[in-house]
C-alpha positions in Angstrom: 180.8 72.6 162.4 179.3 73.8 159.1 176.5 75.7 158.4 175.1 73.7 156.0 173.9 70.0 156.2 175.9 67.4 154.1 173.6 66.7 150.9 173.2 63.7 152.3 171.7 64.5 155.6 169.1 66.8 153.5 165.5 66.1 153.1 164.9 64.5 150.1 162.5 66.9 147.6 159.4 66.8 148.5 157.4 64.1 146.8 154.4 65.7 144.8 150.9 63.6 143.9 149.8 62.7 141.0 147.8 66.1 141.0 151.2 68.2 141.6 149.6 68.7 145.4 152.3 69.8 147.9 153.2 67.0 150.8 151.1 66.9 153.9 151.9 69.1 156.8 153.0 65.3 158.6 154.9 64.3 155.9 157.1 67.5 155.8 157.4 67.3 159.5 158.2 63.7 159.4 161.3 64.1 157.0 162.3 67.3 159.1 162.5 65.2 162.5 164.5 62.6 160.5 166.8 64.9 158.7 167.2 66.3 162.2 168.3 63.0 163.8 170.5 61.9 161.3 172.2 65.4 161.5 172.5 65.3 165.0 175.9 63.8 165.0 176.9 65.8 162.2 176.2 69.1 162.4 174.4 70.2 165.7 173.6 73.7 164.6 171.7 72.5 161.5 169.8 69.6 163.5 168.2 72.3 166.0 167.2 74.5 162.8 165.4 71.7 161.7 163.8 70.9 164.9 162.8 74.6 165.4 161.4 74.2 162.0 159.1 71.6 162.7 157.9 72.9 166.4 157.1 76.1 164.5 154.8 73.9 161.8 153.2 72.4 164.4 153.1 75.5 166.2 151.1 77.3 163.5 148.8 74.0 162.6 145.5 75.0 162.6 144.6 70.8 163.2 147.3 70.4 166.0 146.1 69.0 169.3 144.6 71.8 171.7 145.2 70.6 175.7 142.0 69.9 176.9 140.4 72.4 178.9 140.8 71.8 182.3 137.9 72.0 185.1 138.9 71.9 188.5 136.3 71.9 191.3 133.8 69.8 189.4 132.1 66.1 189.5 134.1 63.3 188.2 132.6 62.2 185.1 131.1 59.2 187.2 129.9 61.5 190.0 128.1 63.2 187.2 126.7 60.2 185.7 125.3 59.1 188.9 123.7 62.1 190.2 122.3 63.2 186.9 120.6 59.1 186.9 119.5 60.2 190.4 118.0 63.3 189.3 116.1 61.5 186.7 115.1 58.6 188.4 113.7 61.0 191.4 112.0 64.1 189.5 108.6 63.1 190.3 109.1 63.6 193.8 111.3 65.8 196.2 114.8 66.4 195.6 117.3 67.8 198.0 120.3 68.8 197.9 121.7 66.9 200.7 120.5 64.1 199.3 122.1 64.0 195.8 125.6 65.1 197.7 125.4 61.8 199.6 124.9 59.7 196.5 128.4 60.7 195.6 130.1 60.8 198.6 130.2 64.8 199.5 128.9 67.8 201.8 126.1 69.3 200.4 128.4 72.9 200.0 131.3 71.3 198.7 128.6 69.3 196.0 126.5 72.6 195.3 130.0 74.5 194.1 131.2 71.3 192.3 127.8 70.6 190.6 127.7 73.9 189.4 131.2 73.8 187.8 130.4 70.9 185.5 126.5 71.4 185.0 126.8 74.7 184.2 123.9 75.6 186.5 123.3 75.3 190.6 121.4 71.8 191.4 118.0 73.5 191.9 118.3 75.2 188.1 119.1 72.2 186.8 116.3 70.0 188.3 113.7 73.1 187.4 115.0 72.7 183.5 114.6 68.6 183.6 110.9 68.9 185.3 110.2 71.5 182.1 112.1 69.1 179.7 110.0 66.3 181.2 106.7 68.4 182.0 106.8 69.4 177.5 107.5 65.8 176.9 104.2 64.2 178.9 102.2 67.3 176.7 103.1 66.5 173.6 103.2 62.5 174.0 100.2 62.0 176.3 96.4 63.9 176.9 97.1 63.8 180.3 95.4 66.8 182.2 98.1 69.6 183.2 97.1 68.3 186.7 98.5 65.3 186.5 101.6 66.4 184.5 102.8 68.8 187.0 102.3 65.9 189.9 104.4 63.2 187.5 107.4 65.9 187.4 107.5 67.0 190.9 105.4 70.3 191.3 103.1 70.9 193.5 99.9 71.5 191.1 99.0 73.0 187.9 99.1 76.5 189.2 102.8 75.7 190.2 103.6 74.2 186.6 101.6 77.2 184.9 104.2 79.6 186.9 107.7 78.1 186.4 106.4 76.7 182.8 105.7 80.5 182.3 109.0 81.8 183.8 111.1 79.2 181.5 109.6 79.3 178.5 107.7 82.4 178.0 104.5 81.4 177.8 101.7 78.8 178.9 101.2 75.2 179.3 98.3 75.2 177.1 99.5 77.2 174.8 102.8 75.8 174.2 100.8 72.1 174.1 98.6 73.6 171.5 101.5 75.2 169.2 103.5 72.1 169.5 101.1 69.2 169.4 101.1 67.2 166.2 97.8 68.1 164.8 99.2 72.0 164.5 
């Protein structure tokens, strides 16, 4: 076999725009991949340059495809969906662990590891951040007492809400409902 490709199994030129731009990096890998099979029967050697060519293109891509990272020990996406709706639908009152696990059909350690995989968080963490999420959202859209708010998201009192609101955020209930209400 030869080293070089019959000039008619070579890629044509490539085409430049109107603007003199250079092809696309699919359009030179398109006419390599063809070049390649119609070499094939031809000249062997010369088809794998051309295929080892175009994996080295794609290779260096900075756009080509990256494999999606993969998470094992977590939810299913509609484990995930389901307890998060749970969680949500439940935060005024008590939530336990137990509980959430049988909504999707696992042991309450088996859910606490896998929950923590795809959350990010353990169950517990999570449900504290949605109360606060929930807790700033009832300050800012109602003139609810602080009483009331922490019994709508689940906490005991107002002391209770004062203390985790503290821990979270850094600083007050009032004080964050005062910097953040619309008349500041």
């Amino acid at each position: 076999m030869s080293a070089a490709l019959p000039e008619r199994l070579l890629p044509p030129s490539p085409p430049r725009g109107a603007d003199g731009a250079t092809p696309s990096l699919a359009m030179v890998i398109t006419r390599l991949l063809d070049t390649a099979g119609r070499a094939m029967e031809v000249d062997r050697d010369g088809a794998r340059r051309l295929l080892a060519r175009a994996t080295a293109l794609l290779a260096d891509s900075p756009t080509r495809a990256r494999p999606p990272a993969v998470t094992r020990g977590g939810l299913a996406p509609w484990q995930m969906r389901r307890v998060a709706m749970q969680i949500d639908a439940k935060l005024d009152g008590p939530l336990h662990v137990a509980e959430l696990a049988e909504t999707v059909r696992l042991s309450a350690y088996h859910f606490g590891r896998a929950f923590k995989v795809s959350f990010g968080q353990s169950p517990y963490a999570y449900v504290l951040r949605k109360r606060m999420e929930r807790a700033q959202e009832l300050m800012l859209t109602t003139d609810q007492p602080l009483a009331q708010i922490a019994i709508a998201c689940g906490l005991a009192d107002q002391a209770h809400l004062s203390r985790l609101f503290r821990q979270i955020m850094g600083e007050s209930p009032n004080a964050w409902r005062r910097q953040h209400s619309t008349g500041a």
